[in-house]
N, C-alpha and C positions, 0 to 999 in steps of 0.2 A: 703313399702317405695319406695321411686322412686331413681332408676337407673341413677350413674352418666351418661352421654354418655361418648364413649370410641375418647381414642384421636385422630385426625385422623393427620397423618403425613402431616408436610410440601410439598409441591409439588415442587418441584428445577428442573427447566428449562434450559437449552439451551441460552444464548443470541442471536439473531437474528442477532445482530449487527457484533458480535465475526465470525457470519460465511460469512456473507457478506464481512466482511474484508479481512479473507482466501479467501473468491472467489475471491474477486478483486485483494489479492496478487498473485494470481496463474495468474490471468486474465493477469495481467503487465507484467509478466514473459514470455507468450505466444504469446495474441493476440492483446490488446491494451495496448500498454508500461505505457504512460502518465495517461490516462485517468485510467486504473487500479490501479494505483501507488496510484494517487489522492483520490481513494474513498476505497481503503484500508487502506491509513493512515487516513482517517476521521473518518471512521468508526470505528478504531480502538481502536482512542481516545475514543470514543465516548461508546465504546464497554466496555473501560476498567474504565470507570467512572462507567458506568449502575451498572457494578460487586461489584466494592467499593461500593457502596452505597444502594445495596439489602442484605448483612449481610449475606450471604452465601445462601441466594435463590435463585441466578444467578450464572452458572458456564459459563467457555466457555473462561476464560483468555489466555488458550496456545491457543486458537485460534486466539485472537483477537491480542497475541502479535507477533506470527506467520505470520501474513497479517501485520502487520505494519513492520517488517524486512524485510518481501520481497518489503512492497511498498517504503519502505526509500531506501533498496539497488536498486531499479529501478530506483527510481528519481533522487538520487545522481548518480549512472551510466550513465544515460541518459543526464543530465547537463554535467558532465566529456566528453561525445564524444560528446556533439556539441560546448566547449571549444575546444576541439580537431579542430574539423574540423573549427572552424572559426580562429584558431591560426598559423597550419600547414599553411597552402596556404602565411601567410605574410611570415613564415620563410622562404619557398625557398623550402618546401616539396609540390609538388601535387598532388603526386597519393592518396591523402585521404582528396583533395580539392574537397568543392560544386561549383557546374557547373558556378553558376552566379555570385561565387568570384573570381574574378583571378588578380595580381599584373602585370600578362604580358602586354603591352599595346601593341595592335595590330599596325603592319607599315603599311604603303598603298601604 
């Protein structure tokens, strides 16, 4: 009689997504603010659909939701101090004014 074959386990991966988003959140955090922020929270989303939707043959969610907390606290950060810095200077604050806004108007 012939031998059923034996089962061979699922193989469960890694998302590539989930880790590129950690890289990109860590990236924002360090070396490029904006530009890391931006493809850690895409990737993220992006990351954490792949998972939904492989049925437990994709892990990698704490990662993917780990790069999208660092890339949302970067970008909301980053919006916050250039609110800052374009606001300050009209109050009458400057030492946390950019160079080319100024409300003083020079006499001659």
């Amino acid at each position: 009689m012939n031998q059923p074959y034996p089962q061979v386990p699922p193989v469960i991966r890694t998302s590539n997504l989930a880790i590129i988003s950690l890289i990109g959140g860590i990236t924002g955090f360090t070396v490029l603010p904006f530009l890391g922020a931006i493809v850690a929270i895409i990737t993220g989303h992006m990351a954490q659909s792949e998972i939904k939707k492989s049925n437990g043959m994709v892990t990698g969610k704490g990662m993917a939701t780990a790069g999208l907390i660092m890339g949302y606290i970067v970008l909301v950060g980053g919006i916050c101090v250039l609110c800052l810095a374009l606001i300050l200077p009209l109050l009458g604050f400057t030492f946390l004014s950019i160079p080319f806004i100024s409300t003083v108007v020079p006499t001659y």
